[in-house]
Structures are given as C-alpha cells and as structure tokens.
N, C-alpha and C positions, 0 to 999 in steps of 0.2 A: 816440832818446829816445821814450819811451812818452807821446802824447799825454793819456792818461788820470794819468799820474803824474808829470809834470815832474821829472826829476833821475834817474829810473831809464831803465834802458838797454833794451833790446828784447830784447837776446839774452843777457844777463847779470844775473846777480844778487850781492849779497854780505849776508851776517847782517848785518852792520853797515850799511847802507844800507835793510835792507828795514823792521829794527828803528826805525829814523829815519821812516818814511812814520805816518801817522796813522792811528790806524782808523777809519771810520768808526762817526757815533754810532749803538748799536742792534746792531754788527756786532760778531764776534770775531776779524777774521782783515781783512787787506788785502791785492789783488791786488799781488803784483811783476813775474811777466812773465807773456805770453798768448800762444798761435800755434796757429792753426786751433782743436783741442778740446783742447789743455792749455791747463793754468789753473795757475800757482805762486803760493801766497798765505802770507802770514806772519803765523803764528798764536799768536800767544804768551798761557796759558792763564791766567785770576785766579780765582781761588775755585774753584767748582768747575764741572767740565769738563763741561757739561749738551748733549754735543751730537748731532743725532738722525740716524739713518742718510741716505747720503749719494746721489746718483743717480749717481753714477759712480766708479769705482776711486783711491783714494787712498792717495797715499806720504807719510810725515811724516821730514823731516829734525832730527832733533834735535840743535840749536845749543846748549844748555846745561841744566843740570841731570839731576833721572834719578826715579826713580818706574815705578808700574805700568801698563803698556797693557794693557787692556781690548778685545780685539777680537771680539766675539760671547760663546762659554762659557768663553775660553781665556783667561788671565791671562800678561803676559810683563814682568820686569824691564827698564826702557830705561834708558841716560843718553847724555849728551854724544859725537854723533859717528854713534850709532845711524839707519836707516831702518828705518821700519814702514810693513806694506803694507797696507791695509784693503780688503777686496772693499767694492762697492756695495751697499746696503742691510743692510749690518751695522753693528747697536749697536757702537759704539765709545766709550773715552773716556781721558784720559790721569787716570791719579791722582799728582801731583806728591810725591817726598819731598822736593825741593828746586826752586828757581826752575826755571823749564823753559820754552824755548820751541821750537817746534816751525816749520815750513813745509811744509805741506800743498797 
C-alpha cells in the first residue's frame, strides 16, 4: 500500500480506484502510484483544460470520453482507450467533446 494514499497499491493501478481517490483542493489531478522519477496521476478534466507546460515527459491514458488534444501547433482527435504523449515544455491541453478523463 501507498503510504501517501491509503487503499492504493504501489505497483498497481485501476480507473475505478484511482477515479475514488480525492483531489486535492487547488489541484487538477491526484497521485496514484510513484517509483524513483515516475509519477501516475489521475487527471480528470472540468471546464476548461487551462494547463501550463510541464517539466517532464508525459503520457495521458484516456479512461473515457474523447475530444481534441492539443499538443504544441498540432491538433489530434482522442477518445476512450487512446495514449498521448506530450514532450516537456510543451503547451498542451485536452478540449473534451464529451466527459473525459485522462491519467497522466
């Protein structure tokens, strides 16, 4: 078990468990698991997706819905099932056409 998160595992995750954890107030996104410099956090996006480039390489799993990614100048159709892969310090953003939530 993950000190930091009571009920989550260390080396395991699932949508439906990560979806259950709280976000933090202030925050968009909550840790699910961690080891050495990965970080899995579950991100599920409200209104609009306002978020500013990032200090390291990120993957977004897309648990449901679908909409447009936004990765620097490039525009890409996502939904349900999809990974996107964002280098680091590139503007990114999800535009939702339907509920979406993502783990980055």
């Amino acid at each position: 078990m993950d000190e930091a998160h009571l009920g989550v595992e260390r080396w395991r995750a699932t949508v439906k468990r990560a979806a259950a954890l709280p976000i933090p107030k202030g925050q968009r996104s909550v840790e699910v698991l961690s080891h050495g410099t990965m970080v899995v956090k579950y991100y599920a996006p409200r209104g609009t997706d306002e978020q500013t480039p990032h200090t390291r390489d990120e993957l977004y799993v897309v648990a449901q819905g679908s909409g447009t990614f936004i990765n620097g100048d490039d525009q890409h159709p996502f939904s349900a099932g999809d990974v996107l892969f964002v280098r680091r310090v590139c503007p990114t953003a999800l535009r939702r056409s339907r509920r979406t939530s993502a783990r980055g």
